[in-house]
C-alpha positions in Angstrom: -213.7 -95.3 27.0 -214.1 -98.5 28.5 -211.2 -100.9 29.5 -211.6 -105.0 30.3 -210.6 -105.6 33.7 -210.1 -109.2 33.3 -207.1 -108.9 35.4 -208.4 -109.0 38.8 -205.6 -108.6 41.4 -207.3 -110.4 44.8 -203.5 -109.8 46.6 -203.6 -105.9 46.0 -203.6 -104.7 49.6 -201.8 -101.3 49.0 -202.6 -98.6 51.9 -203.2 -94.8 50.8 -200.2 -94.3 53.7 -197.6 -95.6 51.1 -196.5 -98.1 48.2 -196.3 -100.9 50.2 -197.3 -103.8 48.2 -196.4 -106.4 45.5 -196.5 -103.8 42.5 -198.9 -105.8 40.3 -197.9 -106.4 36.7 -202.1 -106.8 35.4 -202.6 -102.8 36.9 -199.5 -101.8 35.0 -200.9 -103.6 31.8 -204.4 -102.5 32.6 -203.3 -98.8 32.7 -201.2 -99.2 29.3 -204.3 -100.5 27.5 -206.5 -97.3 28.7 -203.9 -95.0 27.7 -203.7 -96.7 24.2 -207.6 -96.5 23.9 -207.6 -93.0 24.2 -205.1 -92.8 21.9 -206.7 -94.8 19.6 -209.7 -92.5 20.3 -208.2 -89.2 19.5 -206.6 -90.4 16.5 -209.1 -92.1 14.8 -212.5 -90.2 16.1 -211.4 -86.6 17.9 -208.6 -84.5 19.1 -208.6 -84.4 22.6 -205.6 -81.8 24.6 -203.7 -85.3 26.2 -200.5 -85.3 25.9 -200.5 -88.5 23.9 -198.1 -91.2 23.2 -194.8 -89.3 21.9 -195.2 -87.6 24.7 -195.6 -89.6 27.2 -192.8 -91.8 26.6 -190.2 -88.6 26.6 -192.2 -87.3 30.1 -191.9 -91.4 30.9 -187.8 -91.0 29.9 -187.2 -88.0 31.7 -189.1 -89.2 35.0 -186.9 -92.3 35.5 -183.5 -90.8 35.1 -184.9 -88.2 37.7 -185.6 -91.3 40.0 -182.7 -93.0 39.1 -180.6 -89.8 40.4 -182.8 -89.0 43.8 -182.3 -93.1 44.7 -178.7 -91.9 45.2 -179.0 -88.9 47.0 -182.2 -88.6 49.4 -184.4 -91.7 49.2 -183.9 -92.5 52.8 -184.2 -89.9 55.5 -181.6 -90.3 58.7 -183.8 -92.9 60.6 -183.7 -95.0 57.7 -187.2 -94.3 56.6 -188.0 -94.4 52.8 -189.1 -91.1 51.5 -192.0 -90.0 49.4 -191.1 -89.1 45.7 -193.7 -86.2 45.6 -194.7 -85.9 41.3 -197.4 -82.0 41.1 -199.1 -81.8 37.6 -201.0 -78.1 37.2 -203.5 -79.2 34.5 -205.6 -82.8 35.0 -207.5 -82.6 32.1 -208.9 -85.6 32.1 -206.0 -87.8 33.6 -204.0 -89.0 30.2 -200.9 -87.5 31.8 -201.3 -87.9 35.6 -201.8 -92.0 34.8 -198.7 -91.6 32.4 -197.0 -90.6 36.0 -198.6 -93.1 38.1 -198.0 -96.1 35.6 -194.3 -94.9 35.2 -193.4 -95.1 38.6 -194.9 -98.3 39.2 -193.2 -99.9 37.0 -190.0 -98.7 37.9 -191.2 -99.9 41.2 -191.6 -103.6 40.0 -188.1 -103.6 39.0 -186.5 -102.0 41.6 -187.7 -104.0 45.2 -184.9 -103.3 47.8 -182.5 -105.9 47.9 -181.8 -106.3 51.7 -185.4 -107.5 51.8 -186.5 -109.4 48.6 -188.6 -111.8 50.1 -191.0 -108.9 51.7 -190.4 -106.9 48.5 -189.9 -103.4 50.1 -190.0 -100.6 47.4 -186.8 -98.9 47.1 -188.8 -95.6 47.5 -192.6 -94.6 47.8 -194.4 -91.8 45.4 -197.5 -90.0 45.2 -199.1 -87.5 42.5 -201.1 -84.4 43.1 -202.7 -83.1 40.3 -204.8 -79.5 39.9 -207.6 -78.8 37.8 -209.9 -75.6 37.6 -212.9 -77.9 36.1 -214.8 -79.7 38.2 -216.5 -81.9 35.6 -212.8 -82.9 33.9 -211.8 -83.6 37.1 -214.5 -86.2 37.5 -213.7 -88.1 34.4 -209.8 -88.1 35.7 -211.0 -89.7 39.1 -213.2 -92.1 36.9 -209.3 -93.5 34.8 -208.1 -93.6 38.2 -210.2 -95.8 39.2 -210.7 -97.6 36.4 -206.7 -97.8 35.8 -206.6 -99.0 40.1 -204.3 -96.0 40.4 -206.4 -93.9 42.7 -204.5 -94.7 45.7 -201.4 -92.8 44.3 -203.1 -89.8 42.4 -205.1 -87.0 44.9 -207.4 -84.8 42.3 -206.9 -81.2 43.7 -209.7 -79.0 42.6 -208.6 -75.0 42.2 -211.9 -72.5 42.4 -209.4 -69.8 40.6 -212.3 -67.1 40.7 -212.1 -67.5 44.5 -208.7 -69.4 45.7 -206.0 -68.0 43.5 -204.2 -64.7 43.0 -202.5 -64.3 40.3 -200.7 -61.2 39.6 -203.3 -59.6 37.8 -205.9 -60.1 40.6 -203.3 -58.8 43.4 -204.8 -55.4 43.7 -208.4 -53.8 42.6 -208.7 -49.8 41.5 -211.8 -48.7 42.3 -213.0 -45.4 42.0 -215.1 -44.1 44.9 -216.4 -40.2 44.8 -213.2 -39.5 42.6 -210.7 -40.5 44.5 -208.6 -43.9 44.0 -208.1 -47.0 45.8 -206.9 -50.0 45.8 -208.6 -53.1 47.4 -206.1 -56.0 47.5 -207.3 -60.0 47.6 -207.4 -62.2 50.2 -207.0 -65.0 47.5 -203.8 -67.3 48.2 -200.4 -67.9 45.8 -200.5 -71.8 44.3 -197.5 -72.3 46.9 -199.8 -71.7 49.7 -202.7 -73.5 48.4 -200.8 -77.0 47.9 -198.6 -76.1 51.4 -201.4 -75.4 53.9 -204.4 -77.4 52.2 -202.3 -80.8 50.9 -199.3 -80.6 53.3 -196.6 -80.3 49.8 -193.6 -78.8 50.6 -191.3 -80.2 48.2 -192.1 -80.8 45.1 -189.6 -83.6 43.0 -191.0 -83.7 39.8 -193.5 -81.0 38.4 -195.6 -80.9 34.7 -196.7 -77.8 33.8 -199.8 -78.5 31.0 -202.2 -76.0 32.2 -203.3 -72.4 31.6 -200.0 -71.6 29.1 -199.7 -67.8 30.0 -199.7 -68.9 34.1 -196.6 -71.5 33.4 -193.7 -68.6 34.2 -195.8 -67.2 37.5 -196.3 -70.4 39.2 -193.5 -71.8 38.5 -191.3 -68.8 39.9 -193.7 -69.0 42.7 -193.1 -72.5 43.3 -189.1 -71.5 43.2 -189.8 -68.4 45.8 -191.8 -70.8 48.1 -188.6 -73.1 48.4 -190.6 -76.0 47.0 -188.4 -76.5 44.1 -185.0 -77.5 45.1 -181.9 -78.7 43.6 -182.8 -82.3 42.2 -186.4 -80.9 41.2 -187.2 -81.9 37.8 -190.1 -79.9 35.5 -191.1 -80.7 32.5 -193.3 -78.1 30.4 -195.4 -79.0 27.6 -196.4 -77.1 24.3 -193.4 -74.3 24.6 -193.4 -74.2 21.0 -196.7 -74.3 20.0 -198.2 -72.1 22.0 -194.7 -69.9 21.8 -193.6 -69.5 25.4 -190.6 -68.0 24.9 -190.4 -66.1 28.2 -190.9 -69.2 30.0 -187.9 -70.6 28.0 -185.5 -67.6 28.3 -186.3 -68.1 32.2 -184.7 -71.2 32.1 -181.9 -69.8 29.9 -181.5 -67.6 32.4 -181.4 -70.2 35.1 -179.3 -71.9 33.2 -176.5 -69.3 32.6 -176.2 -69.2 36.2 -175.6 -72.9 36.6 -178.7 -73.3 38.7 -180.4 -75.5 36.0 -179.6 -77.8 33.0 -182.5 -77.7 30.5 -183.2 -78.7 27.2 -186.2 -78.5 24.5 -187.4 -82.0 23.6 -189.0 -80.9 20.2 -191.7 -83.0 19.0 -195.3 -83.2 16.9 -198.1 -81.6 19.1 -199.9 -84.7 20.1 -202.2 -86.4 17.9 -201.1 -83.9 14.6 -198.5 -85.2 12.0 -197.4 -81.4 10.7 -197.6 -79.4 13.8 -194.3 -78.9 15.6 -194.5 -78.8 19.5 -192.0 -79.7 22.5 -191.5 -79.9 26.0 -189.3 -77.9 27.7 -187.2 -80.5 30.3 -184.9 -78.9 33.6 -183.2 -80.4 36.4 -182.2 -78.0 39.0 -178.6 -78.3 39.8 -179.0 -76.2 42.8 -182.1 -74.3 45.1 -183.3 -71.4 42.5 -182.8 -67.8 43.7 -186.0 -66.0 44.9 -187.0 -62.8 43.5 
């Protein structure tokens, strides 16, 4: 996929430290048109697992209201500082849906400059995405749209070694049988919560997009909810529930929702790029802190 960057932006001087510049209309643009390429690529040459346009624009949707709801409650801290919308995706790919993040924010961003301060153009809020990925080549091609879509500053590619830096419930403990008699070894591996706390500094986590390994959505995402990091305001949106038939993951929420600590809904929709193949994402808003197993 190539993109033409005839937009040059000289005046970008955004710091990695926060969202402090002129959001530039051309990187917004520039990021549209690369989405739309790939689009254009997986519909008219070959299916690719993006979430694609449809999509995008419901993830897009969801995201702002989100916003729109966490500029009235806790954008500033006490000293007056602007806080840091923090979005986690568990799934890069290759960067379709982490861009779709990136792009949506700074465009809300363009439109929403504090207005105390219009001539210095202060951002209403600052944001940042952390996406995961278990492939080290896919995550290469994501940092490669990054770039190309001048979005790096705001996306940080987390690479997950799962054979040696997650456990996951069925690699807690090891029987091994040793002149007859049993043991169990147990691994030294670390819980997703601990990974993204002690190695990335996340501790709250406002909006989360569940696309990766479909039968891990549940696990993480309780352990997320036992780790404190989801919170009431935390949004999550969950792709391919239907297709891939995650009904456990949805009664979950039913659950949740019973109880009042969620509202969620299933946005149903085509799986991307198909025309007969039904699909949606599950979308929650937690209405207060989940309860910990």
């Amino acid at each position: 996929l190539v993109a033409n960057n005839d937009h040059e932006d000289n005046s970008r001087t955004n710091s990695s430290s926060g969202n402090k510049a002129v959001v530039s209309p051309s990187d917004i643009t520039l990021s549209k048109r690369i989405l739309r390429s790939i689009d254009d690529y997986c519909l008219q040459k070959q299916w690719m697992d993006h979430i694609g346009s449809e999509k995008a624009m419901a993830i897009g949707r969801f995201l702002k209201g989100g916003v729109q709801k966490y500029l009235k409650t806790n954008a500033r801290c006490s000293s007056g500082e602007v806080k840091k919308f923090i979005c986690v995706e568990l799934g890069t790919y290759c960067g379709y849906s982490a861009l779709v993040l990136a792009s949506t924010l700074r465009q809300f961003l363009s439109t929403s400059l504090h207005p105390s301060s219009p001539s210095k153009k202060k951002p209403l809020f600052e944001f940042h995405i952390y996406t995961t990925e278990v492939s080290a080549e896919l995550l290469d091609v994501a940092r490669s749209v990054f770039r190309l879509a001048k979005m790096e500053e705001y996306i940080t590619p987390i690479l997950i070694d799962v054979d040696n830096d997650l456990d996951h419930h069925d690699d807690e403990a090891i029987e091994t049988n040793n002149n007859d008699s049993f043991s169990f070894s147990f691994s030294n591996k670390k819980k997703l919560s601990q990974l993204l706390q002690e190695q990335h500094g996340i501790y709250n986590i406002d909006f989360l997009l569940l696309d990766h390994a479909k039968h891990l959505y549940l696990e993480d995402l309780q352990d997320l909810e036992d780790a404190k990091m989801l919170r009431a305001g935390s949004l999550v949106s969950a792709d391919n529930v239907v297709f891939n038939g995650l009904d456990v993951y949805r009664e979950h929420m039913h659950e949740l929702e019973l109880r009042g600590v969620v509202d969620s809904r299933l946005e149903e929709m085509n799986l991307e790029y198909s025309n007969n193949l039904k699909d949606g994402i599950e979308m929650t808003v937690y209405l207060k802190d989940p309860p910990r197993k």
